[in-house]
MIDO-821108 format. One record per residue (C-alpha): residue number from 1; residue in one letter; x, y negated, z negated. Coordinates in Angstrom, 3 decimals. Layout:
! residues N
<dovex i="NUM" aa="A" xx="X" yy="Y" zz="Z"/>
...
//
This chain:
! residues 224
<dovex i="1" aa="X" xx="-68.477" yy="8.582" zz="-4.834"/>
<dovex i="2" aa="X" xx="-67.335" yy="9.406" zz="-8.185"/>
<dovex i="3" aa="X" xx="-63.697" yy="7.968" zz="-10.204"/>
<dovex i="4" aa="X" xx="-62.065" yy="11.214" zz="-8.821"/>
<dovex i="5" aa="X" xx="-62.839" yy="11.137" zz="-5.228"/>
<dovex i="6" aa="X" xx="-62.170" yy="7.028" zz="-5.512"/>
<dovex i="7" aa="X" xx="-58.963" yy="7.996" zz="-7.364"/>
<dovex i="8" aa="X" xx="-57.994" yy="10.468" zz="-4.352"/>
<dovex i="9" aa="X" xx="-59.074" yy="7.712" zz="-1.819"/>
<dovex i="10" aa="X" xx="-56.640" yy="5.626" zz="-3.227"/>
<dovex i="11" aa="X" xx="-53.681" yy="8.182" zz="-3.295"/>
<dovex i="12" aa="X" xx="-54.542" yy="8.585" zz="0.485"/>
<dovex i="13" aa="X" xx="-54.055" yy="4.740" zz="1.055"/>
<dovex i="14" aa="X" xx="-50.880" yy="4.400" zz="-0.575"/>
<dovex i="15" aa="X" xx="-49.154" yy="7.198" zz="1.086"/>
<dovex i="16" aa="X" xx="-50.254" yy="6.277" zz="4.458"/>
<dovex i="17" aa="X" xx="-49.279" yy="2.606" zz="3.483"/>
<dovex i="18" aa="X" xx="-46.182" yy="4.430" zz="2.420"/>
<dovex i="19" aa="X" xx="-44.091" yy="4.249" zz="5.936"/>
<dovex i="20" aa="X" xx="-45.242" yy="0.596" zz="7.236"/>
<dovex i="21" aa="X" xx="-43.640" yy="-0.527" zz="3.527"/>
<dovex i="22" aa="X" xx="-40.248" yy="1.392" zz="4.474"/>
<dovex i="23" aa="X" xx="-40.214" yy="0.292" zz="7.764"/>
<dovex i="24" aa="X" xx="-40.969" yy="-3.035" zz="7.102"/>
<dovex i="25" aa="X" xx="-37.813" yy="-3.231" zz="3.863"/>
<dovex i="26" aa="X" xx="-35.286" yy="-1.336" zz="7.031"/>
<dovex i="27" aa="X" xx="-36.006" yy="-3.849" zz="9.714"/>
<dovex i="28" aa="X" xx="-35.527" yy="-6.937" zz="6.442"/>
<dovex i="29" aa="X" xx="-32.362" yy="-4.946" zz="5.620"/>
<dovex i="30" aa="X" xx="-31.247" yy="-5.134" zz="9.132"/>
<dovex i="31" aa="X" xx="-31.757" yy="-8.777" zz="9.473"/>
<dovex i="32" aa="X" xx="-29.871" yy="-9.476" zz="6.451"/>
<dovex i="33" aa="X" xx="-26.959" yy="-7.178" zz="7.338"/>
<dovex i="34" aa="X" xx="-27.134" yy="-8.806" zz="11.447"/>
<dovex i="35" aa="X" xx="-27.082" yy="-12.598" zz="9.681"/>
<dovex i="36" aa="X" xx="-23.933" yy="-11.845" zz="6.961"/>
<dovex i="37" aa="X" xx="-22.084" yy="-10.377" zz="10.374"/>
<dovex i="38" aa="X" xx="-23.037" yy="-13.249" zz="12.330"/>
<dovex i="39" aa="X" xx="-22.016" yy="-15.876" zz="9.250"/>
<dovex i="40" aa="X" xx="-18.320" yy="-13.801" zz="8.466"/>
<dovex i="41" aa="X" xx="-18.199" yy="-13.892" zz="12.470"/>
<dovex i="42" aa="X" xx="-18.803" yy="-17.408" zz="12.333"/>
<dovex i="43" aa="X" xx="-16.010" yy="-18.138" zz="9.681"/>
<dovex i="44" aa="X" xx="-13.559" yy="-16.173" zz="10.890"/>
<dovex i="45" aa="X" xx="-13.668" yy="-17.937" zz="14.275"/>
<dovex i="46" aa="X" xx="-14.598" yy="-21.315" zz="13.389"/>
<dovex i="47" aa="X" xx="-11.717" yy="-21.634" zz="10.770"/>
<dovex i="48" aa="X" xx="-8.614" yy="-24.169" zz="12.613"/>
<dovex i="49" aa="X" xx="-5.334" yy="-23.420" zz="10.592"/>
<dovex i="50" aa="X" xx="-3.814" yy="-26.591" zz="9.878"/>
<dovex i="51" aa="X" xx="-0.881" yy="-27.801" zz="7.568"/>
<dovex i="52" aa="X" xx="-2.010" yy="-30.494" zz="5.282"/>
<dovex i="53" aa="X" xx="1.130" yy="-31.857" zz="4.407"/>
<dovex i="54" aa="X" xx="4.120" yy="-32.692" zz="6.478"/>
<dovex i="55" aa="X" xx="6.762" yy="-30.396" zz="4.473"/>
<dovex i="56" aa="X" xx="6.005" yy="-27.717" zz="2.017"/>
<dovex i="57" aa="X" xx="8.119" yy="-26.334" zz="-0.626"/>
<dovex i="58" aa="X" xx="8.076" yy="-22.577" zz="0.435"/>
<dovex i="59" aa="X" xx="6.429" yy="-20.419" zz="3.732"/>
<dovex i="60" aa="X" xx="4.493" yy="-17.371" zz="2.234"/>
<dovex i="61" aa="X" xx="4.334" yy="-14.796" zz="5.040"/>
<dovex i="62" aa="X" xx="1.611" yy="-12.093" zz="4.643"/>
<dovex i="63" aa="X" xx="2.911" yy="-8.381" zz="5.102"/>
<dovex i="64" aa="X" xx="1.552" yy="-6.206" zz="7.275"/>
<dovex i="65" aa="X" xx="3.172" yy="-2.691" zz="8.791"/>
<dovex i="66" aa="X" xx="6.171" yy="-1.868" zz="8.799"/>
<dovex i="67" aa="X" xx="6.992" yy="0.976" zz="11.504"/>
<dovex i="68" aa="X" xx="10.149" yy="3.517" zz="10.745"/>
<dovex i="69" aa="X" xx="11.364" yy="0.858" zz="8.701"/>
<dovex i="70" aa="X" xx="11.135" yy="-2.627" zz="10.807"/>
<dovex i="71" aa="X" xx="8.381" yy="-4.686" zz="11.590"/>
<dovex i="72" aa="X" xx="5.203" yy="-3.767" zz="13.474"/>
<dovex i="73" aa="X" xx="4.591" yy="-5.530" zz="16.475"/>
<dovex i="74" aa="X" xx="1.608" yy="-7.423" zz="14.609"/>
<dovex i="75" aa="X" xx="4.590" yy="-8.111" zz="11.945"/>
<dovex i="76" aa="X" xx="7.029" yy="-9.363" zz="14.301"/>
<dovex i="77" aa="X" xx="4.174" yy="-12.144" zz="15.492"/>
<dovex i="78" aa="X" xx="4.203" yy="-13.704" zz="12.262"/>
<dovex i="79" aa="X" xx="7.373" yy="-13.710" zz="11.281"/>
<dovex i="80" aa="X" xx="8.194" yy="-15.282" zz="14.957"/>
<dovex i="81" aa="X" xx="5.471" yy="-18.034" zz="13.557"/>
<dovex i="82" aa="X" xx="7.197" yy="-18.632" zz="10.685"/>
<dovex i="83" aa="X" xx="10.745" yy="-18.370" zz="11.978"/>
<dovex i="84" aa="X" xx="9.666" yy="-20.740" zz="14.310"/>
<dovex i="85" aa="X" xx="8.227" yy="-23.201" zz="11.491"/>
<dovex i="86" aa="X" xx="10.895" yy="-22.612" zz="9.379"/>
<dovex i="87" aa="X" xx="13.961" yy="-24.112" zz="11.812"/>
<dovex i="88" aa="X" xx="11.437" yy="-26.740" zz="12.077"/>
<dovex i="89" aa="X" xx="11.725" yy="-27.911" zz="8.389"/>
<dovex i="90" aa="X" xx="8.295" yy="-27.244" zz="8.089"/>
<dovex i="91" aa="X" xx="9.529" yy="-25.215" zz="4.723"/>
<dovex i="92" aa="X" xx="12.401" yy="-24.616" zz="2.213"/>
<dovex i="93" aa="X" xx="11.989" yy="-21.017" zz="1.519"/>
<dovex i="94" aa="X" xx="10.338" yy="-17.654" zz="2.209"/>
<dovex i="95" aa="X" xx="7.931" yy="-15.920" zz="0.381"/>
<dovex i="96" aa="X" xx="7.689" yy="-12.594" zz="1.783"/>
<dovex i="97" aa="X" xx="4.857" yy="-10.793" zz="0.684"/>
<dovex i="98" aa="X" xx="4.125" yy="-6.959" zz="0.899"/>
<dovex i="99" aa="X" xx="4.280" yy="-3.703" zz="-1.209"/>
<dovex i="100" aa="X" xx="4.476" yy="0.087" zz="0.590"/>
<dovex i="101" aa="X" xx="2.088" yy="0.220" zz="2.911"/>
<dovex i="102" aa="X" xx="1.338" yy="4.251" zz="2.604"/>
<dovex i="103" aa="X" xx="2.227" yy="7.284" zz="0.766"/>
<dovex i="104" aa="X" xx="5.791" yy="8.092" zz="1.604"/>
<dovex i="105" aa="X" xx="7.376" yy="4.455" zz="2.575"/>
<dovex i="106" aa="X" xx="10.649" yy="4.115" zz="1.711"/>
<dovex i="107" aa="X" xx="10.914" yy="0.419" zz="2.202"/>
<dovex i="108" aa="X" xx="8.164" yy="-2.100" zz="1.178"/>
<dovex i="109" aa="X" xx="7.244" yy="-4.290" zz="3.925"/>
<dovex i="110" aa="X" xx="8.987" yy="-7.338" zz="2.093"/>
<dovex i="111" aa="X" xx="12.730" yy="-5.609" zz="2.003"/>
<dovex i="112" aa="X" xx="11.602" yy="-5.211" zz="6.340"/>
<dovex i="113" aa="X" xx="10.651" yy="-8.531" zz="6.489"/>
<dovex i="114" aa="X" xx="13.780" yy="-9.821" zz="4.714"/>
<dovex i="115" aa="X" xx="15.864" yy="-7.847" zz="7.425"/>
<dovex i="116" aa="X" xx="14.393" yy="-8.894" zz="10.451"/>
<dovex i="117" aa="X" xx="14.462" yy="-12.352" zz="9.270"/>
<dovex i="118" aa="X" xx="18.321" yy="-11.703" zz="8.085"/>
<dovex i="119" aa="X" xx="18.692" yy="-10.748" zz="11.345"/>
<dovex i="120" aa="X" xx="17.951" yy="-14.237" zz="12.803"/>
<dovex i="121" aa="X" xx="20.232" yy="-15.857" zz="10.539"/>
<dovex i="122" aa="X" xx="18.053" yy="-17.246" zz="7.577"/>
<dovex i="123" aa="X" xx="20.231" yy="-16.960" zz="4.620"/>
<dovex i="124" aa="X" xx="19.178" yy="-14.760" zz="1.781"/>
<dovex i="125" aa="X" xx="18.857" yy="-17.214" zz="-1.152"/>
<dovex i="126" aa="X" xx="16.522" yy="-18.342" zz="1.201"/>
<dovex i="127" aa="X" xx="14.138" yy="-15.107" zz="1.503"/>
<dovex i="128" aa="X" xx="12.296" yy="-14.472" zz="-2.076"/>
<dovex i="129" aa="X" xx="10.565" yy="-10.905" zz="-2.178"/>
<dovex i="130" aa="X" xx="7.407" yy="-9.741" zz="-3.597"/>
<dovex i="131" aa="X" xx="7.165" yy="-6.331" zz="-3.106"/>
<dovex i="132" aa="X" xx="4.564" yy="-5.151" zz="-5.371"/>
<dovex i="133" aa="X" xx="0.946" yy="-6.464" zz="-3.636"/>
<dovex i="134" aa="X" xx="-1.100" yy="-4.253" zz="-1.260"/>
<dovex i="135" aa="X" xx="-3.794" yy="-6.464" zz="-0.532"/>
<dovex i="136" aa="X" xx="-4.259" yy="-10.275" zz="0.780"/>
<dovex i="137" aa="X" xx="-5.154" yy="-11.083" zz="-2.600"/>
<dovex i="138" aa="X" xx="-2.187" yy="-9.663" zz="-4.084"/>
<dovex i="139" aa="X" xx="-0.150" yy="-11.220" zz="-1.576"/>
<dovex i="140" aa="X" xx="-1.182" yy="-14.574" zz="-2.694"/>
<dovex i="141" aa="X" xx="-1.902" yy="-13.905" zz="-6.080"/>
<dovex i="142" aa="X" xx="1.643" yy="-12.560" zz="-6.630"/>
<dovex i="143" aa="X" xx="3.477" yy="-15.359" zz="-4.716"/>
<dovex i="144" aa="X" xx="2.047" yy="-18.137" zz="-6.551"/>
<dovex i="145" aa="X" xx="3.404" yy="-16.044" zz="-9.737"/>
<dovex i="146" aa="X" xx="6.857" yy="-16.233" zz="-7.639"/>
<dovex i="147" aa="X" xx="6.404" yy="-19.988" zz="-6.993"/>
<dovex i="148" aa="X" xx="5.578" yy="-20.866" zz="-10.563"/>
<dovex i="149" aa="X" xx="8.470" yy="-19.226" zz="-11.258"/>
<dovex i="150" aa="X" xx="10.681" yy="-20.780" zz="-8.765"/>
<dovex i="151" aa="X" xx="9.248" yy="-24.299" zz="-9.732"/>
<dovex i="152" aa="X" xx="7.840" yy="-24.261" zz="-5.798"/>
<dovex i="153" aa="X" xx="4.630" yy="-25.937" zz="-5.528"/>
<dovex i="154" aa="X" xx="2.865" yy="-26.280" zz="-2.226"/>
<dovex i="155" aa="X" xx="2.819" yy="-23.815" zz="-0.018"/>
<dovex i="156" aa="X" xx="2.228" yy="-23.266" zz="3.874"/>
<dovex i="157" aa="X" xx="0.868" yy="-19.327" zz="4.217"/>
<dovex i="158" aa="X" xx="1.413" yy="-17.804" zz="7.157"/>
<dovex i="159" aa="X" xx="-0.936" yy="-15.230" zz="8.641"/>
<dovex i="160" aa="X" xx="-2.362" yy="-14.195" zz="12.387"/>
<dovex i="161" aa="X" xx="-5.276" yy="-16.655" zz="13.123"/>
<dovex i="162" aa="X" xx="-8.046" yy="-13.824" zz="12.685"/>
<dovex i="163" aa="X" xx="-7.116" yy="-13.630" zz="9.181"/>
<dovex i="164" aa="X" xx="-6.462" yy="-16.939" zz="8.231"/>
<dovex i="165" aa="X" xx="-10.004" yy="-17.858" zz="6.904"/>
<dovex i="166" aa="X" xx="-10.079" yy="-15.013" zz="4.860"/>
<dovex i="167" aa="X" xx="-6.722" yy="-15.949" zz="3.430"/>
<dovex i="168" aa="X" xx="-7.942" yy="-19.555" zz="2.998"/>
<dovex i="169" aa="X" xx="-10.686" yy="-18.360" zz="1.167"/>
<dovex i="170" aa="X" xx="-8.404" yy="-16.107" zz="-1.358"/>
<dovex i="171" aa="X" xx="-5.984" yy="-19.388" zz="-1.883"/>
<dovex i="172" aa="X" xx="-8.809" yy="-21.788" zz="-2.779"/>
<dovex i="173" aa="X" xx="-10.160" yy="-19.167" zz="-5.251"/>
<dovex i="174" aa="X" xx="-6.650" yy="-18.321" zz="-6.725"/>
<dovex i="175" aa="X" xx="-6.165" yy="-22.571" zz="-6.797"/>
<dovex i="176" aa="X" xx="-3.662" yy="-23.039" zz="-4.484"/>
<dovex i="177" aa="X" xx="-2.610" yy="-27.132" zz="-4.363"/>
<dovex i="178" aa="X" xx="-3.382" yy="-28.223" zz="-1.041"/>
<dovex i="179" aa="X" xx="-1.908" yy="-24.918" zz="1.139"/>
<dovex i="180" aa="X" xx="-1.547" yy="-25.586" zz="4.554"/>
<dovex i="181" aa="X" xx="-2.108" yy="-22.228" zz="7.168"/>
<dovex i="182" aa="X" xx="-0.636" yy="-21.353" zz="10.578"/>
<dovex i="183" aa="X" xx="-1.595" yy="-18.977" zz="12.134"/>
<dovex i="184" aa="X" xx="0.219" yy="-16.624" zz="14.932"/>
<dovex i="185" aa="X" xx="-1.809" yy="-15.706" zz="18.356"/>
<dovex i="186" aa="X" xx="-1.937" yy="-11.870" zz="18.528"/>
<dovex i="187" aa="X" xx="-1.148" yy="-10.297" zz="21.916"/>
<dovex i="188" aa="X" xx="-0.732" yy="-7.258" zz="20.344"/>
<dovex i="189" aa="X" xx="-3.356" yy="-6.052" zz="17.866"/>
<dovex i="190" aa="X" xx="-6.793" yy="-4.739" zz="19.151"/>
<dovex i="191" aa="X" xx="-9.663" yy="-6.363" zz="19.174"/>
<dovex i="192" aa="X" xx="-10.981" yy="-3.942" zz="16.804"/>
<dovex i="193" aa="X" xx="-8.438" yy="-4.813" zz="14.034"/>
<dovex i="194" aa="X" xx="-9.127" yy="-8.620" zz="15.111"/>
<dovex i="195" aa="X" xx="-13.131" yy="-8.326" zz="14.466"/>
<dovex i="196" aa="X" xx="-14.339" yy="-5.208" zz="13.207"/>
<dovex i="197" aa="X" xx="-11.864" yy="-4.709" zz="10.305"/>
<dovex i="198" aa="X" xx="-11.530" yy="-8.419" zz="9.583"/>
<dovex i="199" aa="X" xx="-15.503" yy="-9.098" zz="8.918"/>
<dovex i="200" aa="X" xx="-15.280" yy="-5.533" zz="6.660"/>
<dovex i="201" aa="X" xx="-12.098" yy="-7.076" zz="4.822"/>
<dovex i="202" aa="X" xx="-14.081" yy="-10.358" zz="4.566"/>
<dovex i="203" aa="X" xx="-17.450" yy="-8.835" zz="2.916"/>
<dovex i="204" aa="X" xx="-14.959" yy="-6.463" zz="0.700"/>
<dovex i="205" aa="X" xx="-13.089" yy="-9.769" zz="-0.478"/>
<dovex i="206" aa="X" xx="-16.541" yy="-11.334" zz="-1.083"/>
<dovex i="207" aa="X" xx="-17.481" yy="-8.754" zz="-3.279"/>
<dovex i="208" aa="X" xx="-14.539" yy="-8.611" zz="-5.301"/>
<dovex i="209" aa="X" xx="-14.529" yy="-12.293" zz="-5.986"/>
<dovex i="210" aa="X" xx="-17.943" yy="-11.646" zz="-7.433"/>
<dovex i="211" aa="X" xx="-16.137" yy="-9.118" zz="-9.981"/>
<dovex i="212" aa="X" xx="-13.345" yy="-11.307" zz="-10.588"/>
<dovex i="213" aa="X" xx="-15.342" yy="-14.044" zz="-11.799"/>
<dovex i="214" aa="X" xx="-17.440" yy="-11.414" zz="-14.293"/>
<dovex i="215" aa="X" xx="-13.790" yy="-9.995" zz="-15.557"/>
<dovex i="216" aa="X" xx="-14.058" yy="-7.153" zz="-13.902"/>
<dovex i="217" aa="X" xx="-11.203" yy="-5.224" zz="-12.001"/>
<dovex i="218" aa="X" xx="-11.857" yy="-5.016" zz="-8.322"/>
<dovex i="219" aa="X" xx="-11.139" yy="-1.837" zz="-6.782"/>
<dovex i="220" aa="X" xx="-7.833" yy="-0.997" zz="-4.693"/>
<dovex i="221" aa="X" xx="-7.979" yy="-1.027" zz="-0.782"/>
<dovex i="222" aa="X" xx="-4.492" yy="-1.275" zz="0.461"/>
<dovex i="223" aa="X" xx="-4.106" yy="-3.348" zz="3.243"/>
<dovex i="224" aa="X" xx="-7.108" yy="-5.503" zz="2.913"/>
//
């Protein structure tokens, strides 16, 4: 056999090598995606909202839809939590957190919050706004602007339970001091909002801490 037929020979090998090597880099990339599922899965469930201190100086309540102008059912469930918390003296004041949640709102979902909460007899100098974020990040990274401001400095965050470990996770990385979590039982949302789109929110945060920490702007996803 001479160098050209070896050469050809060779060629033959790799290409019919050629599908065994993809095959063998889908089934690795399959495993990898099946364990990051399985380990956001794991968080998200695992995760036991608890308040670390006794009292805190202010209740940040996540937004989340508004619908016509009041509260979403999902809504409604957390500000019930933290209503409920609230007349408990478990906090001073609110932090209510949320910008427009889609092309054509004409209220943010703080000014709806502030309403239904208005509604239930909370006085206003005790509702602060923050009407600007459109992600969980924003939310928290805005309201500690608002409690720095406001000379507040712990804070109990208020979220459904699905969410809370993601919001945990945002707070430690923002450097909340000591933030306590409680978190409302859903009765209301679908499962698919309570899994699916959680453990995509969760790997999106994940990434975007990873450009945070290089200085780089992370892209925007309202709502996550």
């Amino acid at each position: 056999m001479n160098a050209a037929e070896a050469q050809a020979v060779r060629r033959r090998k790799r290409r019919s090598g050629l599908p065994a090597r993809l095959l063998k880099t889908v089934l690795f990339a399959a495993v990898a995606c099946a364990g990051w599922i399985a380990w956001i899965y794991w968080k998200i469930e695992s995760f036991e909202p608890r308040m670390e201190l006794p009292e805190y100086d202010a209740g940040i309540v996540l937004g989340a839809a508004l619908w016509n102008g009041e509260p979403s059912p999902g809504l409604k469930e957390r500000l019930d939590k933290a209503f409920e918390l609230y007349r408990e003296g478990r906090f001073r004041v609110f932090i209510l957190t949320g910008g427009y949640d889609h092309a054509g709102s004409r209220l943010t979902e703080a000014e709806g919050m502030k309403r239904y909460l208005a509604a239930l007899g909370v006085p206003e100098d005790r509702l602060l706004l923050e009407p600007a974020a459109r992600s969980t990040y924003e939310n928290l990274a805005f309201s500690r602007d608002i409690m720095e401001r406001e000379g507040l400095r712990t804070a109990l965050i208020v979220t459904h339970d699905f969410h809370a470990a993601r919001a945990r996770d945002v707070a430690r990385w923002l450097g909340y001091e000591q933030p306590g979590f409680a978190a409302a039982e859903s009765s209301v949302l679908p499962a698919s909002q309570r899994h699916v789109r959680e453990i995509a929110a969760f790997t999106k945060w994940k990434l975007d801490s990873v450009l945070l920490r290089i200085g780089l702007q992370i892209p925007d996803r309202p709502g996550l």
